[in-house]
N, C-alpha and C positions, 0 to 999 in steps of 0.2 A: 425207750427203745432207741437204739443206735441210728443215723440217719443211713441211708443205703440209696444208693440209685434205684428206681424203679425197673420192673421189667421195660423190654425194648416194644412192647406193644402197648406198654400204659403211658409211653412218653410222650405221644403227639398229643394225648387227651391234659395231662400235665401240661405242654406248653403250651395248649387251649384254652386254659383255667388262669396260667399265667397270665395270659397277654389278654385278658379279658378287662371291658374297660365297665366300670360301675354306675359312671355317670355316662350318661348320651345326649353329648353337647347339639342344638340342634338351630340352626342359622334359618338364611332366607340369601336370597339371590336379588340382589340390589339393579345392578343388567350385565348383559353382557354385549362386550364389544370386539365384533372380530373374533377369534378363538379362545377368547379370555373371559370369562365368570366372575366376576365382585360379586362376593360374599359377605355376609354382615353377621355378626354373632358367633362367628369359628375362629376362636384365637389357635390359631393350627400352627404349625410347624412348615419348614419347605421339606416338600418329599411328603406328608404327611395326607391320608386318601380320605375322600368323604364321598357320600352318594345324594347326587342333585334328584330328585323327586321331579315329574315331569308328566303334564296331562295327556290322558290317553294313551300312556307307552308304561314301559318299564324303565325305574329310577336308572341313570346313569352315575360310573364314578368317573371322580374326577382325581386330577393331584393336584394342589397346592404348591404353584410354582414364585409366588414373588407374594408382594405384598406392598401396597397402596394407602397411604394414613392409616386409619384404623381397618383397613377391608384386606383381605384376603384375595387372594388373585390364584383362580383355578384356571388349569386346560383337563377343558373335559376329554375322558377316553370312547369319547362314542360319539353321536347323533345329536347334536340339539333342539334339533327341532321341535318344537313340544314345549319347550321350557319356555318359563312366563316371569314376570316381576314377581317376585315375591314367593316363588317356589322356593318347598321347605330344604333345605338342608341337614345333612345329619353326618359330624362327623366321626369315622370310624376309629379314631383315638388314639392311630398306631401306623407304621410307615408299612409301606410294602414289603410282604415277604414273598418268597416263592420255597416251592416241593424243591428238594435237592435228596441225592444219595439211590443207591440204587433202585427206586419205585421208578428215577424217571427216566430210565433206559428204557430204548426200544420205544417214548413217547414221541406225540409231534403237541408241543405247547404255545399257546399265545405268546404276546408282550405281557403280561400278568402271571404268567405260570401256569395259564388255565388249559386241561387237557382239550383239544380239537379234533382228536382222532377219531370218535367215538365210539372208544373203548373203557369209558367211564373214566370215575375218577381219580385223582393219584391219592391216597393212602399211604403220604410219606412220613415215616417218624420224625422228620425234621426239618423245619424251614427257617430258611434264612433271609435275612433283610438284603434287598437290592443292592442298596450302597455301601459295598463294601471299602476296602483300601487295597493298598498293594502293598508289596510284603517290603518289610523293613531292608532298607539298602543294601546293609552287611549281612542278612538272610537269606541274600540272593546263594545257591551256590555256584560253580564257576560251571560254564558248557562246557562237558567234557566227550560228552557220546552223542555222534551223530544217529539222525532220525532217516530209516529206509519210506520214502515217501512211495517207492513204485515207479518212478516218473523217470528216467532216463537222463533226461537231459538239468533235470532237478539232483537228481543223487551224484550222477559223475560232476557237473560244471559248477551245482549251485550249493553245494553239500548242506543239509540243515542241521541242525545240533538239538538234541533234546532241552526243553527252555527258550529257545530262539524265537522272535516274529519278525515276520518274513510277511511286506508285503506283495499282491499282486495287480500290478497298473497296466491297465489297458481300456482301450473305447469299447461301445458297445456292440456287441455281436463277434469278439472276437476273439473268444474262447475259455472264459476267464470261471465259468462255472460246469463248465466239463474238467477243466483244471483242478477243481477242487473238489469234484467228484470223485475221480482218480485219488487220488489222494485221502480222498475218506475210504476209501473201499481196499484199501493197499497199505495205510501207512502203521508202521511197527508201533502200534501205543498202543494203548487199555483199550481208553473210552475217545469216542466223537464227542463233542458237543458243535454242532450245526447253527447260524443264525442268517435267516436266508430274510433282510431286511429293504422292502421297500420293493420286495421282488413281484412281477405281474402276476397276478390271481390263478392266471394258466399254468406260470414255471412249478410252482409250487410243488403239487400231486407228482408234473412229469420228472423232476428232480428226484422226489421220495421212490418211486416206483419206479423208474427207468435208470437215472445215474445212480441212486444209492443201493437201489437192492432188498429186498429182505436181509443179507447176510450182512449189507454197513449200516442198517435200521437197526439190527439186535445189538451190535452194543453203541450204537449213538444214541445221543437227543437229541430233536429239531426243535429249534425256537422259531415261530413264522408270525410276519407283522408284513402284511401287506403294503402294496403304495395306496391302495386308498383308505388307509386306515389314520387315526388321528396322528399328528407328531409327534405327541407324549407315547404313544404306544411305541412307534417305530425307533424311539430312543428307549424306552423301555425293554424291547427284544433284545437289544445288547446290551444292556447291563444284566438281564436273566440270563441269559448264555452264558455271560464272562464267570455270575454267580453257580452257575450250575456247576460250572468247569472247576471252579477255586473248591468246591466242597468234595469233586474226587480227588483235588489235587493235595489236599490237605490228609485225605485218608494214603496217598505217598503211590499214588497211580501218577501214570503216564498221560498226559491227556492233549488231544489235537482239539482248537477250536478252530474253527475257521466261520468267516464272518461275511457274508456279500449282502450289501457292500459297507464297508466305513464312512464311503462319500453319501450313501442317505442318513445314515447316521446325523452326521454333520448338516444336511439339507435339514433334516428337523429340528435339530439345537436353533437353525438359524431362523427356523420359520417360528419358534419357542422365542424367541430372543428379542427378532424385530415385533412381536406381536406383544410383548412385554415392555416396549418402548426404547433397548437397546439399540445406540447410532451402529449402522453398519462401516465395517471397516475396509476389509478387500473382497472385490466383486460380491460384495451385498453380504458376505458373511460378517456375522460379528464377534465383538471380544471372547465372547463366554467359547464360541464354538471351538475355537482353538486348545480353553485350559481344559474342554469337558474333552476334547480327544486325548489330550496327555495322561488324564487321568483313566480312561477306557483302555489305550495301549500297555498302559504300566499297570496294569495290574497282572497283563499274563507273567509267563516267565516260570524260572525257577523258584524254590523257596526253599526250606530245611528238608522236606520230604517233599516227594514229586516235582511235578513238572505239567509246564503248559504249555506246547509249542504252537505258536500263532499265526494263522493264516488270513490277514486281509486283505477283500480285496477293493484296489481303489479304481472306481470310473474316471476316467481321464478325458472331462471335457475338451470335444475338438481335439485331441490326441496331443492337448499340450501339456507336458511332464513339469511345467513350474507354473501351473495355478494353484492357486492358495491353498487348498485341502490335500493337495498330491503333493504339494514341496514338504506341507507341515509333515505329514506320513512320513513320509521318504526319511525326511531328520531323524526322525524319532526312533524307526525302527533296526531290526539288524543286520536288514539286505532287501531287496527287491527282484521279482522278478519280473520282465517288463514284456509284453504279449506285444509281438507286433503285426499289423492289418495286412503289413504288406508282407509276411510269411504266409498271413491266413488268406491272401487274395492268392499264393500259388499252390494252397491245399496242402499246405506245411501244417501240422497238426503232430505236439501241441505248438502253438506259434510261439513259442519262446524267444525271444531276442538274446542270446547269450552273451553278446557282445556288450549289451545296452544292461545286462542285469549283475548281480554280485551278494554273494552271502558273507557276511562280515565276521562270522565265528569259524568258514570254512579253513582256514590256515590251521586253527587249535584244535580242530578235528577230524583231520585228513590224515593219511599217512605220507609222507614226502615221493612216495612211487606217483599215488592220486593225485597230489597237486601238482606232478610233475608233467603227468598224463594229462591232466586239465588246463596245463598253461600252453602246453604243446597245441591243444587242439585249439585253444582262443588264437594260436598265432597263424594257426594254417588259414584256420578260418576269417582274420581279419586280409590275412595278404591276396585271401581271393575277392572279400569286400570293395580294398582298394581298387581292385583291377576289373571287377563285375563289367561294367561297360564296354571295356575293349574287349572282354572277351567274347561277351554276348553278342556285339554286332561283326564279331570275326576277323578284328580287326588285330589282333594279337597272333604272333607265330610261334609254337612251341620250340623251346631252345635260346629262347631270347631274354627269360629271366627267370635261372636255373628254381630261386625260393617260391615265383609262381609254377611256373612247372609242379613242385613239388606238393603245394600244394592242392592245383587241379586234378593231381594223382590221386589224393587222399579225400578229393572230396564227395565220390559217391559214398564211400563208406561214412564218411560224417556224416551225411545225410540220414545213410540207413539208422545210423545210432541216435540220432536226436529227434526224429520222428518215430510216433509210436500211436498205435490203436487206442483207441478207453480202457478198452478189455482185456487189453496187454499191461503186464506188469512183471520187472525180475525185482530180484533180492540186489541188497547194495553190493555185497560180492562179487555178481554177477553182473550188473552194471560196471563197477570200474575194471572187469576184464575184459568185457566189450568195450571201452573207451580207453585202455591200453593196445589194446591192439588194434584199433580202426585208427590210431596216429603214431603206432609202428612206423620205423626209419624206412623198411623195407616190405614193403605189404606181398608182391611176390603173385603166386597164383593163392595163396591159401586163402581160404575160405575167410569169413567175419563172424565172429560170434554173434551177430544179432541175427534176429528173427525176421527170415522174409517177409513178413505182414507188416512189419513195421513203414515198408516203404507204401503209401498208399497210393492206390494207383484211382480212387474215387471217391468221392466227397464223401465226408462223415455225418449220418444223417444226427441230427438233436444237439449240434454244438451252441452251445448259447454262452 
């Protein structure tokens, strides 16, 4: 008989059969010190899962992160408490995979893949290993169509391109996951893929039900790894995300991930890293933390079919833009946009710094009206920057510097245009004809095309 692919519902029991392991290698736990497990009898792999056995509880897994003479060196994904000398080991033969493909829309999953919603279990015909790559250099295809994010001051100033990553740097409390909520709930792609890493036990639920919606839940995925969860997990969540996303993107879909944050990411490689006896390099991070983010950012992007366009976002300790995780990001990526405290202290929302941010594909993807309209408004905008001071304490007389003048003209309507509700969103058409016209030569009595709501006249409750 000929050979044939199987039906699509006998396939996941076929790669069950496959990946099944004959022999069950079975060790012991020599100690543990700190977050780390010595293992004895598991000649394991790195990446490779086993499950530590532990009195009075239910067995824990682990991953096999380094390796010590002849011993094995695990970070457990749970609780150790329980665990003794000489507790059995059992390893599972095979690296982590996770559910991908349309079973795991509309879920909310672990750092493991494992459904949390309780809506039972995913039933996906096909899963894929963690570690993946990134797509071959000259695979890449070139950005040529910009992505409608929703966002105002995103689509006219900061244009994204389908394929693009684009981080977002800001301290904390200052709007950087309302930011990306919009944005899930608005922007022109397939699928979401969501990785909400190292975030407080409370944002969680209020994110899923409050910013996303049931309507950006049906076609997203949520990946969630709390902060108090192990380090191996919370680096875990992002590499599940990144894999969930590559497996629509391979089927030649459009796909938004967005990630908060990449700086816990990196907080866990480093607490993974020093706990594994790696010397720390800058401000306590170490070597590894640097090449595992180059290889976490380079995997989005374009590829021969689809597209990944990437939203991270980075915590900017003490709101300083060149500590060592936020310069690394910044290099890497293909723009930023940079949230500043001191828009969100005047109830500017979203607190965009436009001045201070930049999309690196936006030249190749604008039409020359839009980037004409967008360099126009960067210029009114900075001439009123320069002069903020003397205008503010009144010490300025109109008529005395015709290009401020000009600008103070134009600045209610800027205003109007780059502030915007959550629940507000236009089309990118309709955003750069709002943002041609609010830096119009001659603005006159005529009205603005944006939306009176957009000027908020009272704080936004749930910005986080």
């Amino acid at each position: 008989m000929p050979d044939s692919a199987p039906p699509i519902e006998l396939r996941r029991y076929r790669d069950l059969v496959q990946g099944a392991v004959p022999i069950r290698l079975r060790g012991r736990v020599s100690q543990v010190v700190g977050l780390v497990a010595e293992l004895e009898g598991i000649p394991g792999r790195l990446g490779e899962m086993c499950t530590i056995e532990r009195l009075g509880g239910e067995a824990i897994q682990a991953e096999i992160v380094g390796f010590k003479n002849d011993r094995a060196l695990a970070m457990p994904l749970g609780d150790l408490r329980g665990v003794q000398a000489g507790a059995r080991v059992h390893s599972q033969g095979g690296l982590l995979t996770v559910p991908v493909g349309d079973e795991v829309l509309g879920r909310v999953i672990d750092g493991l893949g494992r459904p949390i919603d309780g809506r039972g279990a995913i039933t996906a015909v096909y899963r894929q290993p963690r570690s993946g790559a990134s797509p071959h250099v000259l695979g890449r295809r070139t950005i040529e169509r910009p992505l409608s994010t929703g966002v105002r001051a995103i689509d006219g100033l900061l244009t994204c391109g389908l394929g693009q990553r684009i981080g977002i740097f800001a301290g904390s409390g200052v709007g950087k996951s309302t930011v990306l909520a919009m944005i899930a709930r608005h922007a022109s792609s397939d699928v979401n893929v969501i990785a909400l890493i190292g975030e407080r036990g409370r944002e969680v639920r209020e994110f899923i039900e409050r910013d996303l919606g049931p309507e950006g839940l049906a076609r997203s995925v949520v990946v969630v790894s709390t902060s108090d969860e192990p380090a191996p997990l919370r680096m875990n969540a992002a590499w599940v995300a990144t894999t969930v996303a590559e497996e629509f993107r391979a089927q030649g879909l459009n796909v938004t991930l967005m990630m908060d944050s990449v700086t816990r990411f990196a907080m866990a490689q480093r607490e993974i890293g020093l706990a594994l006896g790696e010397p720390p390099a800058m401000k306590g991070y170490t070597p590894s933390v640097f090449s595992q983010l180059s290889r976490l950012l380079e995997r989005a992007g374009t590829a021969e079919s689809g597209a990944i366009t990437a939203f991270y976002t980075v915590l900017v300790e003490s709101d300083d833009l060149t500590e060592p995780v936020t310069d690394a990001v910044r290099g890497t990526l293909d723009g930023h946009i940079v949230l500043s405290r001191q828009l969100a202290g005047q109830n500017h929302y979203p607190a965009i710094d436009v001045l201070q941010s930049v999309s690196r594909v936006m030249p190749s993807i604008a039409s020359p009206e839009h980037r004409a309209a967008a360099g126009r408004l960067r210029e009114l905008l900075a001439r009123f920057e320069r002069s903020r001071d003397l205008v503010q304490i009144g010490a300025y007389q109109r008529g005395t510097d015709a290009a401020l003048d000009e600008a103070l003209e134009h600045l209610p309507a800027i205003e109007g245009f780059l502030r915007q509700r959550p629940d507000e969103y236009d089309q990118l058409e309709d955003t750069v004809a709002a943002l041609e016209a609010a830096v119009a030569p001659s603005l006159g009595t005529a009205p603005i095309p944006v939306k009176a709501e957009s000027v908020i006249a009272e704080p936004i409750e749930g910005v986080a």
